[in-house]
C-alpha positions in Angstrom: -23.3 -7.0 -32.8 -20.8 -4.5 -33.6 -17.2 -4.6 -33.0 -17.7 -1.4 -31.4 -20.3 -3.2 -28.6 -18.7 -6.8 -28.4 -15.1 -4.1 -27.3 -17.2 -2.7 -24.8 -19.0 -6.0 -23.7 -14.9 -7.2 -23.3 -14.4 -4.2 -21.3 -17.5 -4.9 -18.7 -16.3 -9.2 -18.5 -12.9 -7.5 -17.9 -13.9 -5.1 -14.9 -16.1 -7.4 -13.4 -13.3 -10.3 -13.3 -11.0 -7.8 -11.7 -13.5 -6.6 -8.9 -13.9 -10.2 -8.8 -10.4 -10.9 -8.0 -9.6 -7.9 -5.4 -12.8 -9.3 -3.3 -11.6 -12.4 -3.2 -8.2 -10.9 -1.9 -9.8 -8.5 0.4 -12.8 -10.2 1.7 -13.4 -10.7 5.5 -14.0 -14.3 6.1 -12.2 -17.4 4.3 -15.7 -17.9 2.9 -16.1 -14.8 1.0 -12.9 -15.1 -0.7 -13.4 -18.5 -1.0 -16.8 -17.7 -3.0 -15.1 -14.5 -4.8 -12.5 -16.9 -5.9 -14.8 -19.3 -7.7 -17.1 -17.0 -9.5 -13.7 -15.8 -10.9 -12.8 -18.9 -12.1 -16.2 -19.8 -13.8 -15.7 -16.4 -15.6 -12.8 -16.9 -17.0 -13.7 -20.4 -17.6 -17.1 -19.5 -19.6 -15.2 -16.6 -21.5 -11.5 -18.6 -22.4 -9.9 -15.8 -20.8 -6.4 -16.0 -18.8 -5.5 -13.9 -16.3 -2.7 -12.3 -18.1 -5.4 -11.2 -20.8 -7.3 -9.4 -17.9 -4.6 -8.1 -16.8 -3.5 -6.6 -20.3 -6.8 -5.5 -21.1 -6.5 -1.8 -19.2 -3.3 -1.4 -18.3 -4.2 2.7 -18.3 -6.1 2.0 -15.1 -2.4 2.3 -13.5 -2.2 5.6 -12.2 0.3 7.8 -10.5 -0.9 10.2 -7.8 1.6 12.6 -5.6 1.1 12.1 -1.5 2.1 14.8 0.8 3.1 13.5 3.5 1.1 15.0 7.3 4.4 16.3 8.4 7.1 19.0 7.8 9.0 17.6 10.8 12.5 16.5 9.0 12.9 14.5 12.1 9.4 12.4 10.7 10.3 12.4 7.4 12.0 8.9 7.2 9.9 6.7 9.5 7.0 8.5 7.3 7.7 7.4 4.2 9.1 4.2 5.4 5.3 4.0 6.5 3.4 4.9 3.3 6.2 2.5 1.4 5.1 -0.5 3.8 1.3 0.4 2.9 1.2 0.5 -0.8 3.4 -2.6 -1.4 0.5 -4.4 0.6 -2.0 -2.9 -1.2 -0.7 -3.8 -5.1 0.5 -0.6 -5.3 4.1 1.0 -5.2 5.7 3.9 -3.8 8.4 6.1 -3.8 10.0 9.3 -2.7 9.9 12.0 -4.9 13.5 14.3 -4.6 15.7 15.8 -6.6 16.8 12.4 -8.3 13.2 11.8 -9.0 12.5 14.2 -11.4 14.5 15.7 -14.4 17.4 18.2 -14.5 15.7 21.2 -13.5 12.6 20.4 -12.3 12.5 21.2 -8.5 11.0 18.4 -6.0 9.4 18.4 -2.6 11.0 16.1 -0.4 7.8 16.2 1.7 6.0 14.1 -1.3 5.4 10.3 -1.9 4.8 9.2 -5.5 1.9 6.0 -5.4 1.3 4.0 -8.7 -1.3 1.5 -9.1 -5.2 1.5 -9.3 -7.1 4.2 -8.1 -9.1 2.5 -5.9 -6.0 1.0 -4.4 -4.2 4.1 -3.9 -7.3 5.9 -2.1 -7.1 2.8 0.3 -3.7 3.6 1.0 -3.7 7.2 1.2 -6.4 6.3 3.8 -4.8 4.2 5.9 -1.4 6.3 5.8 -3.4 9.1 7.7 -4.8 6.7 10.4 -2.1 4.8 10.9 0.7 7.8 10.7 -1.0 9.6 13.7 -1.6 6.8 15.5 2.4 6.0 15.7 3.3 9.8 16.1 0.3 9.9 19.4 2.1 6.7 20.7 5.6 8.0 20.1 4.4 11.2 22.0 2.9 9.6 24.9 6.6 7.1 25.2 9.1 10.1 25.0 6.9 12.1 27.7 7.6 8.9 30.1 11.4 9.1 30.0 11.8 12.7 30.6 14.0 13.6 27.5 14.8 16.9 26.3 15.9 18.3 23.2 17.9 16.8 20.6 17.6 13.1 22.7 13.6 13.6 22.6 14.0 13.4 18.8 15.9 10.7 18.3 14.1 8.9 21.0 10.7 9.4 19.1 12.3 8.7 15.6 13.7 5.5 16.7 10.3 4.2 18.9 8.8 5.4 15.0 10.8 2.8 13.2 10.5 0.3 15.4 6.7 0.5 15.2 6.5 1.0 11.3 8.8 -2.2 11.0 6.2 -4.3 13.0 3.3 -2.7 11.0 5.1 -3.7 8.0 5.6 -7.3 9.2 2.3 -7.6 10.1 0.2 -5.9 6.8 2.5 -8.5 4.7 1.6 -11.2 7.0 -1.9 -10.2 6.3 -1.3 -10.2 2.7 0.1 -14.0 2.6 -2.5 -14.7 4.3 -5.3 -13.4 2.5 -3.3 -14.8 -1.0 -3.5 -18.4 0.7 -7.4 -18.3 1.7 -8.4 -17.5 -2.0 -5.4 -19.8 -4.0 -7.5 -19.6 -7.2 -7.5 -15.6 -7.6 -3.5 -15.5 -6.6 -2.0 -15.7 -9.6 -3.9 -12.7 -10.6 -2.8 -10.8 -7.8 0.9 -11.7 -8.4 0.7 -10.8 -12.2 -0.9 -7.5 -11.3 1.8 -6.4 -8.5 4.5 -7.6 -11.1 2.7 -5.2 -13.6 2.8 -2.1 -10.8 6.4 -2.7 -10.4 7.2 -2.8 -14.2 5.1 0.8 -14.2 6.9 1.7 -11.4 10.4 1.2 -12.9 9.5 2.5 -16.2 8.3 5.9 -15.1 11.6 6.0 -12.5 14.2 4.3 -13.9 17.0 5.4 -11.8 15.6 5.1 -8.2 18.4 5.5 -5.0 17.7 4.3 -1.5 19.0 5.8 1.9 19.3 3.9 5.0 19.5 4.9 8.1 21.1 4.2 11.8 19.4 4.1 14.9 20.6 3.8 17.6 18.3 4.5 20.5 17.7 0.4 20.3 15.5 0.7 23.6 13.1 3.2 21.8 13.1 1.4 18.7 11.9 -2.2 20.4 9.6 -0.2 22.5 8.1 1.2 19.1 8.3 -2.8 18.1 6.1 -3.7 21.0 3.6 -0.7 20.3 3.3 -1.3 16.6 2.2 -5.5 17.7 -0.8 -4.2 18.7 -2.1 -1.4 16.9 -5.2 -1.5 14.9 -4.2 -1.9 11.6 -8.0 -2.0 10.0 -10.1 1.5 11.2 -13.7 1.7 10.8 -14.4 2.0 7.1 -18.3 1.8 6.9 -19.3 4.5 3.9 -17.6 6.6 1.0 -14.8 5.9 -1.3 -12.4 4.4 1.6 -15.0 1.6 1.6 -13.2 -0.5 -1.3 -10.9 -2.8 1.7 -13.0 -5.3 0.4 -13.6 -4.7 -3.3 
């Protein structure tokens, strides 16, 4: 065999004992990760591989796409990407907003654009979810600011406050998820830490000098009726065919 086929042969084991890993991390029932989780281990068991060898193997299959975010609205600009943030760090990915200090002297920025690094089939997953899950907090936001009446400047900052308070809960509850799924398949977990430690690394590399902004609110009422709002929205929408498929893969 030449060198040139046993490289590619590496490259197939490698593949496969990723795919093998993000099932296990994304599979529906305890038993499918469970199963995932020990086929991964006789692989890397049969081919005296580690899992910082897999993960070293394609480190170009970290990618960097631009997001623009579904809204112009300066007044949903922050809970947005405070949303997209929330689900790319629970999908091994990372995410940032790209302004001025983003890019270099000169260079000019939308402020309207999310940066997401990490695999592609990762970042299509959260691209998908962002645009579920944004306009399902902007319809419920909606709906709670036409209750109270409010007019005007108080109408915003209700429905940016009720908009935090919702993405916080999301947030809280996709890293729940997350934990959880880690502790159902213990043997592929390692590989899922070392890969999320590798997206940060990438992360920092390609913006080094990152700032972050925080913001006041202070409609408390709107924000812990978003709180209540975001406890029970549907965090996983139908995904039965195409490229969004891959919750599982």
């Amino acid at each position: 065999m030449s060198a040139t086929d046993t490289k590619a042969n590496l490259f197939k084991i490698m593949d496969k004992a990723r795919k093998l890993m993000a099932l296990a991390e994304r599979a529906g029932t305890p038993e499918e990760a469970a199963n995932a989780a020990n086929k991964l281990s006789d692989m890397l068991h049969k081919y005296d591989l580690s899992i910082s060898e897999v993960l070293a193997s394609t480190p170009e299959d970290f990618e960097t796409q631009e997001y623009t975010l579904l809204s112009a609205d300066p007044a949903l600009k922050g809970w947005a990407s405070s949303l997209y943030y929330a689900i790319a760090k629970s999908h091994q990915c990372e995410a940032i907003m790209l302004g001025i200090k983003q890019y270099q002297k000169g260079v000019k920025s939308d402020p309207y654009r999310m940066a997401c690094i990490g695999r592609k089939h990762h970042i299509e997953i959260v691209n998908y979810l962002n645009g579920y899950l944004f306009h399902v907090v902007k319809n419920l936001a909606e709906v709670g600011v036409d209750a109270t009446g409010k007019k005007g400047m108080e109408r915003i900052r209700w429905k940016t406050a009720f908009c935090y308070g919702a993405v916080s809960e999301i947030r809280n509850r996709l890293e729940a998820e997350k934990i959880k799924r880690q502790q159902e398949c213990a043997n592929s977990n390692a590989l899922v830490v070392s890969e999320e430690r590798a997206v940060t690394e990438a992360k920092n590399k390609k913006f080094p000098k990152l700032t972050q902004i925080k913001r006041e609110i202070k409609d408390v009422d709107a924000r812990n009726q978003g709180k209540i709002a975001g406890r029970s929205i549907n965090l996983r929408p139908g995904l039965k065919s195409g490229k969004t498929q891959p919750l599982i893969c």
